[in-house]
N, CA, C and O atoms as CSV, one atom per row, in Angstrom:
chain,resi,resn,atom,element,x,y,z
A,1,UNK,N,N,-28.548,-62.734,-35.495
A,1,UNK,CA,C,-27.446,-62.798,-36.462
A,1,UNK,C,C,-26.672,-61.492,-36.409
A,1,UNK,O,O,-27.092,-60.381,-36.733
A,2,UNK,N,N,-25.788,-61.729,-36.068
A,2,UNK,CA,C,-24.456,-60.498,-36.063
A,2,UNK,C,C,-24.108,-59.754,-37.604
A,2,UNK,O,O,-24.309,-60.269,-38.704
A,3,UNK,N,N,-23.714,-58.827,-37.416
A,3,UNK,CA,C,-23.308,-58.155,-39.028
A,3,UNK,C,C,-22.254,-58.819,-39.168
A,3,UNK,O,O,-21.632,-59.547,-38.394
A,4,UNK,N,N,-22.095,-58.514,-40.222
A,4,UNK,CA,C,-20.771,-59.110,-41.351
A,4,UNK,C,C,-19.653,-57.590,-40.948
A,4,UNK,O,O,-19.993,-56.411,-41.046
A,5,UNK,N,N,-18.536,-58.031,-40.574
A,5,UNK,CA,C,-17.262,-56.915,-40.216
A,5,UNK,C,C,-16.918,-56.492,-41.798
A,5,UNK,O,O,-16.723,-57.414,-42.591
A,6,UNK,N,N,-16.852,-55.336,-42.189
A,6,UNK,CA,C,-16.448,-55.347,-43.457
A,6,UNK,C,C,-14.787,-55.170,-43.630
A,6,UNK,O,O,-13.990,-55.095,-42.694
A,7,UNK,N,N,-14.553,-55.136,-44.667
A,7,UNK,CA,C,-13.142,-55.495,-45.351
A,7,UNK,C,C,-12.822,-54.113,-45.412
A,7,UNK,O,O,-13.569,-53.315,-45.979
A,8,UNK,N,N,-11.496,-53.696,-44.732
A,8,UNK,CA,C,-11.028,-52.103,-44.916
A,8,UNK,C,C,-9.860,-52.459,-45.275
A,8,UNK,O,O,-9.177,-53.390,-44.849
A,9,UNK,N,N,-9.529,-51.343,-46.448
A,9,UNK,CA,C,-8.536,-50.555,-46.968
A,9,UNK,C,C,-7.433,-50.418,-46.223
A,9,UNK,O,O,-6.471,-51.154,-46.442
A,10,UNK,N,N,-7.403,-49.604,-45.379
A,10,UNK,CA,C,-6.667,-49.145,-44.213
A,10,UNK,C,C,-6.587,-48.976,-42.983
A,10,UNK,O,O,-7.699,-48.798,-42.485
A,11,UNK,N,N,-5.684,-48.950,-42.203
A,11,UNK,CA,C,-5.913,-48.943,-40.662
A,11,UNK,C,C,-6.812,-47.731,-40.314
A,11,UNK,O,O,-7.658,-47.732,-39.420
A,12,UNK,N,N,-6.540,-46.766,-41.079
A,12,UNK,CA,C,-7.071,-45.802,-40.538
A,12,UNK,C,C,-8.914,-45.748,-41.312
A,12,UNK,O,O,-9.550,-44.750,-40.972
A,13,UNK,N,N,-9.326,-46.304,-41.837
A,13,UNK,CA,C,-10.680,-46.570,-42.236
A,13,UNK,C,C,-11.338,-47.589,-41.311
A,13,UNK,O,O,-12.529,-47.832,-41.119
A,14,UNK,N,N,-10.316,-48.076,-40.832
A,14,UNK,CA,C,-11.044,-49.273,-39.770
A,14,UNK,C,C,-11.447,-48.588,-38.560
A,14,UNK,O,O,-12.547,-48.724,-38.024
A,15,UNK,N,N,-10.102,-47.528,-37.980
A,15,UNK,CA,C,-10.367,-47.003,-36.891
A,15,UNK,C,C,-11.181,-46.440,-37.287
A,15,UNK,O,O,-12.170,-47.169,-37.209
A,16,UNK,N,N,-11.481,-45.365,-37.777
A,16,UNK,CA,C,-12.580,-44.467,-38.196
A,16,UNK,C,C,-14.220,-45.617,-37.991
A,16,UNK,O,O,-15.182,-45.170,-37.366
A,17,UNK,N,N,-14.256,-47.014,-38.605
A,17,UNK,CA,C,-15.094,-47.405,-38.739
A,17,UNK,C,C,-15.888,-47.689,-37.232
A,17,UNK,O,O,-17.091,-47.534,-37.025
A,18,UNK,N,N,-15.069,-48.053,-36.457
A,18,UNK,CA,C,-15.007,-48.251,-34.675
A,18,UNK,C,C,-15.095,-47.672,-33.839
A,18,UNK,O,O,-15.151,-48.047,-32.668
A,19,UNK,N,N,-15.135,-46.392,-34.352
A,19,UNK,CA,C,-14.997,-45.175,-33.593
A,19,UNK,C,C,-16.609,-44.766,-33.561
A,19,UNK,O,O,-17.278,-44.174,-32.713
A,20,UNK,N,N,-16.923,-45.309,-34.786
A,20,UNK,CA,C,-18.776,-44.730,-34.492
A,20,UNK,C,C,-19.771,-45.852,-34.755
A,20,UNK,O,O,-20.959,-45.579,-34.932
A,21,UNK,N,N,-19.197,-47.465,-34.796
A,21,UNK,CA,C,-20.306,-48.114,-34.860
A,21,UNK,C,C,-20.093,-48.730,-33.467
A,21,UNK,O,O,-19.335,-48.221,-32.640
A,22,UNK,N,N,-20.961,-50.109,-33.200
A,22,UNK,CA,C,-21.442,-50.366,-31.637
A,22,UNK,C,C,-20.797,-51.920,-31.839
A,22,UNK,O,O,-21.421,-52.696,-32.564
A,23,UNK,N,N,-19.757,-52.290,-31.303
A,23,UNK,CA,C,-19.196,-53.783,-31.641
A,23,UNK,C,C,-19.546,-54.885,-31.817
A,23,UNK,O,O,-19.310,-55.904,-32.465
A,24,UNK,N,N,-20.640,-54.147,-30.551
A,24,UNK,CA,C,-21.769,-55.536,-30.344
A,24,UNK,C,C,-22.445,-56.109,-31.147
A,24,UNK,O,O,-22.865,-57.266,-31.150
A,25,UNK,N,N,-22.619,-54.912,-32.189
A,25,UNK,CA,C,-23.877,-55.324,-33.308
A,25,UNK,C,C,-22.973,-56.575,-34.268
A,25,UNK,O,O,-23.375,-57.545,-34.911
A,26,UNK,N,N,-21.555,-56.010,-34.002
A,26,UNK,CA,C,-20.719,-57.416,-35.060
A,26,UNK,C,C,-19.824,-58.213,-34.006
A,26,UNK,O,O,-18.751,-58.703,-34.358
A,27,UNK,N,N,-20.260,-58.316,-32.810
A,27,UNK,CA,C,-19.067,-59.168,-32.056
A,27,UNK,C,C,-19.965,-59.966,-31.558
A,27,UNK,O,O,-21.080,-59.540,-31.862
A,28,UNK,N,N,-20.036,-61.232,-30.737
A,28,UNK,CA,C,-20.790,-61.964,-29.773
A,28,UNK,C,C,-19.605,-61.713,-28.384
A,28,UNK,O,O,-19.077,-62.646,-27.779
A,29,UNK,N,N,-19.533,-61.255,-28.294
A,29,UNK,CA,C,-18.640,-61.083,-26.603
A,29,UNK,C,C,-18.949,-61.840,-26.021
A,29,UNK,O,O,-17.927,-62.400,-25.627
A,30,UNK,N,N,-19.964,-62.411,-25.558
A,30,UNK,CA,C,-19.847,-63.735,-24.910
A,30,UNK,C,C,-19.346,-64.958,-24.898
A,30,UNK,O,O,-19.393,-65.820,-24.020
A,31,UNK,N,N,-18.562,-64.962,-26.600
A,31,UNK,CA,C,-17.976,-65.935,-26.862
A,31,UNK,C,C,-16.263,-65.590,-26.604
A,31,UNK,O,O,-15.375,-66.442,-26.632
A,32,UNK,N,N,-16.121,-64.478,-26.413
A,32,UNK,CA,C,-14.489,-63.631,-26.430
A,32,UNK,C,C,-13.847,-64.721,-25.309
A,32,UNK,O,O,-14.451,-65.369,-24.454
A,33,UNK,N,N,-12.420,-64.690,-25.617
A,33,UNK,CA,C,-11.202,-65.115,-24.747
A,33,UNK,C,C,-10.231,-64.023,-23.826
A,33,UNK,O,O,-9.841,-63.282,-24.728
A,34,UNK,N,N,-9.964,-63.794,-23.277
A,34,UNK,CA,C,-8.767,-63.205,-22.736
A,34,UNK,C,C,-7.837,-63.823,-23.210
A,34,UNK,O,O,-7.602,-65.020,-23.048
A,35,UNK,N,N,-6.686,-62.356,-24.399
A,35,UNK,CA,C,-5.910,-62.540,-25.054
A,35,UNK,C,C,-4.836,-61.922,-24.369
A,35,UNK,O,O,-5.148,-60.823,-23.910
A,36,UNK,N,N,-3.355,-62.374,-24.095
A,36,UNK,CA,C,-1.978,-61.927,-24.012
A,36,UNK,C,C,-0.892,-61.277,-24.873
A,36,UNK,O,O,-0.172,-62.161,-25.338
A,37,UNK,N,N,-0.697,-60.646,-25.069
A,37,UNK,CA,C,0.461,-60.118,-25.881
A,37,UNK,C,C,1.599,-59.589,-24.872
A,37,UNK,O,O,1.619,-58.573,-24.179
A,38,UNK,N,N,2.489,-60.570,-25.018
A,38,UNK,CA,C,3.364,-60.171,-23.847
A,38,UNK,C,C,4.721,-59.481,-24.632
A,38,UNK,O,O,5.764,-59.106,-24.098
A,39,UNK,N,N,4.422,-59.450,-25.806
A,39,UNK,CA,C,5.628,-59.039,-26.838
A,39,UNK,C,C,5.295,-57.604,-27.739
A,39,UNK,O,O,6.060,-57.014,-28.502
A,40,UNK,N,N,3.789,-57.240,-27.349
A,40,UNK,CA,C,3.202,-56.301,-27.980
A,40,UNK,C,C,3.832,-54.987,-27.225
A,40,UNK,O,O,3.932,-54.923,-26.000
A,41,UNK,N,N,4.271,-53.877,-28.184
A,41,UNK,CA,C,4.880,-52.479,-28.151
A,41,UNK,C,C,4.026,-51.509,-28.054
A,41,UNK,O,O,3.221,-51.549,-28.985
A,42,UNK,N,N,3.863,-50.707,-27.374
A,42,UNK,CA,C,2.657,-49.341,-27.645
A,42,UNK,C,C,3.784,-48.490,-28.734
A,42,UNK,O,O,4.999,-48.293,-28.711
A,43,UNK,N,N,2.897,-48.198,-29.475
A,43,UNK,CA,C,2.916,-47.082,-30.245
A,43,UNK,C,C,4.020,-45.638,-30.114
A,43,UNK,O,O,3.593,-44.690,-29.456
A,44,UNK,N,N,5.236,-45.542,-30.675
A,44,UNK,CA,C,5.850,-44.727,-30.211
A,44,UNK,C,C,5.715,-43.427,-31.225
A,44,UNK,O,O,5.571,-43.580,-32.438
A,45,UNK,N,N,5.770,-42.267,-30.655
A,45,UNK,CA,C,5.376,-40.945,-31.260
A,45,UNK,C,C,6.757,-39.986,-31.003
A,45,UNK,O,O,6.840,-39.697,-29.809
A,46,UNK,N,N,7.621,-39.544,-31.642
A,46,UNK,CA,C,9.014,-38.636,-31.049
A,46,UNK,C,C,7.967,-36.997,-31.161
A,46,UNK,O,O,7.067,-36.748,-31.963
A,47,UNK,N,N,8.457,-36.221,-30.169
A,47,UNK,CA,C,7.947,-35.280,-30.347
A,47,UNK,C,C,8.976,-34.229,-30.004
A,47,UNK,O,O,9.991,-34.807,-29.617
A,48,UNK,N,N,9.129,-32.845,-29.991
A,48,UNK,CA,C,9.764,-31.950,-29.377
A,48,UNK,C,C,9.881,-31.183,-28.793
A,48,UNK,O,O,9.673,-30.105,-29.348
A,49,UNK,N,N,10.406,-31.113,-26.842
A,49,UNK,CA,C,9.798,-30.532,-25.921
A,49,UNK,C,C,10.706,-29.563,-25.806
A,49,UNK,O,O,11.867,-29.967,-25.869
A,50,UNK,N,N,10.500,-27.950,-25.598
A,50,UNK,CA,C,11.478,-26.772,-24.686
A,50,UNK,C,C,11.592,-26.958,-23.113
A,50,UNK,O,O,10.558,-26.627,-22.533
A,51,UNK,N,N,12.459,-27.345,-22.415
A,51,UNK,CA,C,12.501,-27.143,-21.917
A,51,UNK,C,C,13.562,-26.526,-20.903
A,51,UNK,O,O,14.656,-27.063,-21.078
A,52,UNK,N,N,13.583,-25.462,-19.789
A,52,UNK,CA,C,15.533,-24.847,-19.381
A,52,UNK,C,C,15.719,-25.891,-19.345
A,52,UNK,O,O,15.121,-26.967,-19.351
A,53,UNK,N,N,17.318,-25.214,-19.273
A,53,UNK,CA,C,18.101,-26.056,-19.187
A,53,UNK,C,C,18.440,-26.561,-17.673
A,53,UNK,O,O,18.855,-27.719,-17.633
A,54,UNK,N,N,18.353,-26.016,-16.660
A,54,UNK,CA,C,18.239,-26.355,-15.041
A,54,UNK,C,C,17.462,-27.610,-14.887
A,54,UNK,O,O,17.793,-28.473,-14.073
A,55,UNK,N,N,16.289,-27.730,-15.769
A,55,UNK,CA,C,15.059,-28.712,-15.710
A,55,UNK,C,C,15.749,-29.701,-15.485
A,55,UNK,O,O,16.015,-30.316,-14.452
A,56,UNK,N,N,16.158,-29.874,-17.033
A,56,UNK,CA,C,16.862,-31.260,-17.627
A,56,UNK,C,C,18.139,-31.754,-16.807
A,56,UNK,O,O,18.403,-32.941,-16.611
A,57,UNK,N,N,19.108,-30.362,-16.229
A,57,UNK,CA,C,19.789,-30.970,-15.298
A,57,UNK,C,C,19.508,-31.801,-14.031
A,57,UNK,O,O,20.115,-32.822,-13.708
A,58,UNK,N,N,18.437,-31.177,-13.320
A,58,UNK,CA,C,17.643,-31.462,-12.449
A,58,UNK,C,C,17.220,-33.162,-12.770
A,58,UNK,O,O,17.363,-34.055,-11.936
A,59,UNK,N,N,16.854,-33.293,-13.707
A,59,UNK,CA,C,16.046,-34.671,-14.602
A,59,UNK,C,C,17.165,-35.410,-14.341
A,59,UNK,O,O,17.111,-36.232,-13.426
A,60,UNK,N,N,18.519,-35.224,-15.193
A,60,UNK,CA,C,19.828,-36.030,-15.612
A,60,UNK,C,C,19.795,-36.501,-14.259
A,60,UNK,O,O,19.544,-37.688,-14.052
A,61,UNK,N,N,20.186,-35.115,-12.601
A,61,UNK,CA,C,20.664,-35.892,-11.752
A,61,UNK,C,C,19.600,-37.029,-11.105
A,61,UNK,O,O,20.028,-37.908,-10.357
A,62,UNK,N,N,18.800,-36.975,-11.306
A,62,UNK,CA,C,17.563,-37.942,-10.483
A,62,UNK,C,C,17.879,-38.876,-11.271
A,62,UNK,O,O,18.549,-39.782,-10.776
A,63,UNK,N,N,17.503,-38.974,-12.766
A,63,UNK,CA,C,17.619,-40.288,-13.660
A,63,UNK,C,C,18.584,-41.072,-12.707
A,63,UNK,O,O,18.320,-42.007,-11.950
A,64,UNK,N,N,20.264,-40.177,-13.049
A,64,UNK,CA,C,21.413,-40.756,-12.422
A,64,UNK,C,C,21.235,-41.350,-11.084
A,64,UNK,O,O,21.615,-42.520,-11.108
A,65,UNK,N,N,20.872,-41.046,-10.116
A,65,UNK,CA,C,20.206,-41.469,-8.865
A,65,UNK,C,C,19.692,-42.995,-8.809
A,65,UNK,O,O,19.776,-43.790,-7.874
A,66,UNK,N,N,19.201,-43.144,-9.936
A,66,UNK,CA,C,18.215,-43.997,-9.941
A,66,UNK,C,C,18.386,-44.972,-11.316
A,66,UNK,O,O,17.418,-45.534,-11.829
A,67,UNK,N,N,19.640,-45.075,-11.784
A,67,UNK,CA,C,20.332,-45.807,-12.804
A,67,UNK,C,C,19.447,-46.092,-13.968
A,67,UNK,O,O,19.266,-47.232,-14.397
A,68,UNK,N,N,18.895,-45.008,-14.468
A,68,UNK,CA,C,17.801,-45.038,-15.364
A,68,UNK,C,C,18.197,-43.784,-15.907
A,68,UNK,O,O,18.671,-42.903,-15.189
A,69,UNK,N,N,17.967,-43.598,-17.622
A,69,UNK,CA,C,17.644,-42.862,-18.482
A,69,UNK,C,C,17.039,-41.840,-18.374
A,69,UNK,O,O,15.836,-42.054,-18.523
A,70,UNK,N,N,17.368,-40.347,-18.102
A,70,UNK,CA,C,16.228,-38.876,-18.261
A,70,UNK,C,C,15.125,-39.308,-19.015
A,70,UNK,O,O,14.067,-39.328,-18.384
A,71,UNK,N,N,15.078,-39.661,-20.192
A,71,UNK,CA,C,14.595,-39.754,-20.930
A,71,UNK,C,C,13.122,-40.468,-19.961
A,71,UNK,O,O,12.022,-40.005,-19.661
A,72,UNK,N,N,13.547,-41.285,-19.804
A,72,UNK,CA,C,12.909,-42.884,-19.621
A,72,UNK,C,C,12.142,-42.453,-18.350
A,72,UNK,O,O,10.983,-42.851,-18.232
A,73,UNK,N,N,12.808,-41.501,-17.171
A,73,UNK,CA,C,12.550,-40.710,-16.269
A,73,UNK,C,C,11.339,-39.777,-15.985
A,73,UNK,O,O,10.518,-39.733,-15.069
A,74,UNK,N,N,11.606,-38.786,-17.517
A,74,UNK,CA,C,10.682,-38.270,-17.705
A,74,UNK,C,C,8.954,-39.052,-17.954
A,74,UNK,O,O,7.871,-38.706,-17.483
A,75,UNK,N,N,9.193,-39.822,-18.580
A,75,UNK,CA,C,7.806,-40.600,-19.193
A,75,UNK,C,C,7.741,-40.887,-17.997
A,75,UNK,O,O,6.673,-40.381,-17.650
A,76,UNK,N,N,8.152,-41.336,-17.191
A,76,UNK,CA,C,7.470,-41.989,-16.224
A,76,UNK,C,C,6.763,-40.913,-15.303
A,76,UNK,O,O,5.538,-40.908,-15.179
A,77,UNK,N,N,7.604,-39.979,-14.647
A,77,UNK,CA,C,6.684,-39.025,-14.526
A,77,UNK,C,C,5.443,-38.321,-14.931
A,77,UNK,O,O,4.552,-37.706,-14.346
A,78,UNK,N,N,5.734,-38.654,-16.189
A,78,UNK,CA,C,4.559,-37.642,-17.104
A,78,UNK,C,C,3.604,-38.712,-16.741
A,78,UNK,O,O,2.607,-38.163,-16.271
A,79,UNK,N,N,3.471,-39.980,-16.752
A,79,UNK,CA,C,2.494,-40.691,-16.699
A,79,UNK,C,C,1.710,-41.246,-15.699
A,79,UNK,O,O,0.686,-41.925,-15.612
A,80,UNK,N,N,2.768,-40.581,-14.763
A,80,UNK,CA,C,2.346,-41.187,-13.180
A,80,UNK,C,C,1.389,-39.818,-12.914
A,80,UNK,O,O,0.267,-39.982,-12.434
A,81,UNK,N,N,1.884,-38.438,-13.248
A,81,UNK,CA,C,0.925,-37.024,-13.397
A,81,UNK,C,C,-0.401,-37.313,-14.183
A,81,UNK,O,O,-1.549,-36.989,-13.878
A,82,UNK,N,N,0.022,-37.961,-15.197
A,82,UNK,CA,C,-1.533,-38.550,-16.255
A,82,UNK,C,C,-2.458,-38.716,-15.679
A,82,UNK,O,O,-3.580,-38.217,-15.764
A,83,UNK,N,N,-1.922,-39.632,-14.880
A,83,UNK,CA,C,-2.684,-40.960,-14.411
A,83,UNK,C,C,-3.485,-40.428,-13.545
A,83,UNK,O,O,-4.676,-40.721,-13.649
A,84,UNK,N,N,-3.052,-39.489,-12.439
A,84,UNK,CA,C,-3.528,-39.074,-11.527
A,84,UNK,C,C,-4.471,-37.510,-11.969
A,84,UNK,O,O,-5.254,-36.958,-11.196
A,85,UNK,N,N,-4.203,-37.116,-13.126
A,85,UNK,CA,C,-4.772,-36.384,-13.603
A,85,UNK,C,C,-6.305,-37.193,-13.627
A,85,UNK,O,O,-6.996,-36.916,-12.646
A,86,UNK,N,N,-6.780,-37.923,-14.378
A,86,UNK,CA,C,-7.216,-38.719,-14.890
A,86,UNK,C,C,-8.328,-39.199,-13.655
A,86,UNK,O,O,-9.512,-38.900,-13.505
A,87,UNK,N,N,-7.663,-39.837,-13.063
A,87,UNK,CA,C,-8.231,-40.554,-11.458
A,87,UNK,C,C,-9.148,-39.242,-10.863
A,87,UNK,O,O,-10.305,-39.484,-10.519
A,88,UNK,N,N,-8.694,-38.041,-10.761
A,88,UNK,CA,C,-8.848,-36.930,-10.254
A,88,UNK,C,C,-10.395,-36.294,-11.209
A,88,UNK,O,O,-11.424,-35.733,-10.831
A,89,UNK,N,N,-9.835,-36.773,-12.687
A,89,UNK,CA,C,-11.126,-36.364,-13.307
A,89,UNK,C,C,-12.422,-36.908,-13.206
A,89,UNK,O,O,-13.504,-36.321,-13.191
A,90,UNK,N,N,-12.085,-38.489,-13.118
A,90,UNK,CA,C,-13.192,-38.944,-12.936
A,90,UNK,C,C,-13.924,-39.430,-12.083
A,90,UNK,O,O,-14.708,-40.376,-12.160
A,91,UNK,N,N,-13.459,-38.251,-10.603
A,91,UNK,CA,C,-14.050,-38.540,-9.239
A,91,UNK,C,C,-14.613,-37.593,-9.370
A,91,UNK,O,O,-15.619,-37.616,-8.661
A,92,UNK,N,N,-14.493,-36.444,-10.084
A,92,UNK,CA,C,-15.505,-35.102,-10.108
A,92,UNK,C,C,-16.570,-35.769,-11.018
A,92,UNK,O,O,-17.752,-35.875,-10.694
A,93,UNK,N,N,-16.104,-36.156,-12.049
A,93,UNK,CA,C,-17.403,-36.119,-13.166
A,93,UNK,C,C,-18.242,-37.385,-12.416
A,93,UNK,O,O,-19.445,-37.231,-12.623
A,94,UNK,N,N,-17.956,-38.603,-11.596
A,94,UNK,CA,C,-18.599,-39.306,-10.963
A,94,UNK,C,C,-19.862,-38.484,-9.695
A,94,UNK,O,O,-20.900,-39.016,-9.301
A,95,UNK,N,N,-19.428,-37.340,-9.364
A,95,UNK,CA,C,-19.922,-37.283,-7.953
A,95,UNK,C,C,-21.247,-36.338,-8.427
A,95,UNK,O,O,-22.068,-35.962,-7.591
């Protein structure tokens, strides 16, 4: 018999709650579906970066290059660096 999921307050009491119990003890995963959200948004955060001003020119002309947004430019970079950050980490901590 699985636990009972309890009833939270807030998003952030739930996360908190998930963050340190074991799912399993309240999920049957064996019964789970593969779910789609093809309309679902990640989470947007504005933040505020320094950076020269050469950078951003540098940024503008590539964006322009490439009929896409600095903006939009940047993230992608940053995430393609992430990513590979990431990949990179966990071939060391693997070996």
């Amino acid at each position: 018999m699985k636990k009972r999921v309890p009833v939270f307050k807030t998003e952030e009491s739930e996360r908190e709650f998930w963050a340190r119990e074991d799912s399993t003890e309240y999920v049957d995963w064996s019964k789970a579906k593969r779910a789609v959200f093809p309309n679902l948004k990640p989470s947007l955060r504005t933040i505020s970066i320094r950076l020269p001003e050469s950078m951003i020119e540098q940024l503008k002309l590539l964006a322009n290059q490439r009929d896409v947004p600095y903006q939009s430019l940047l993230k992608i970079y940053l995430a393609e660096r992430i990513q590979k950050e990431v990949e990179r980490h966990s071939v060391k901590t693997s070996k």
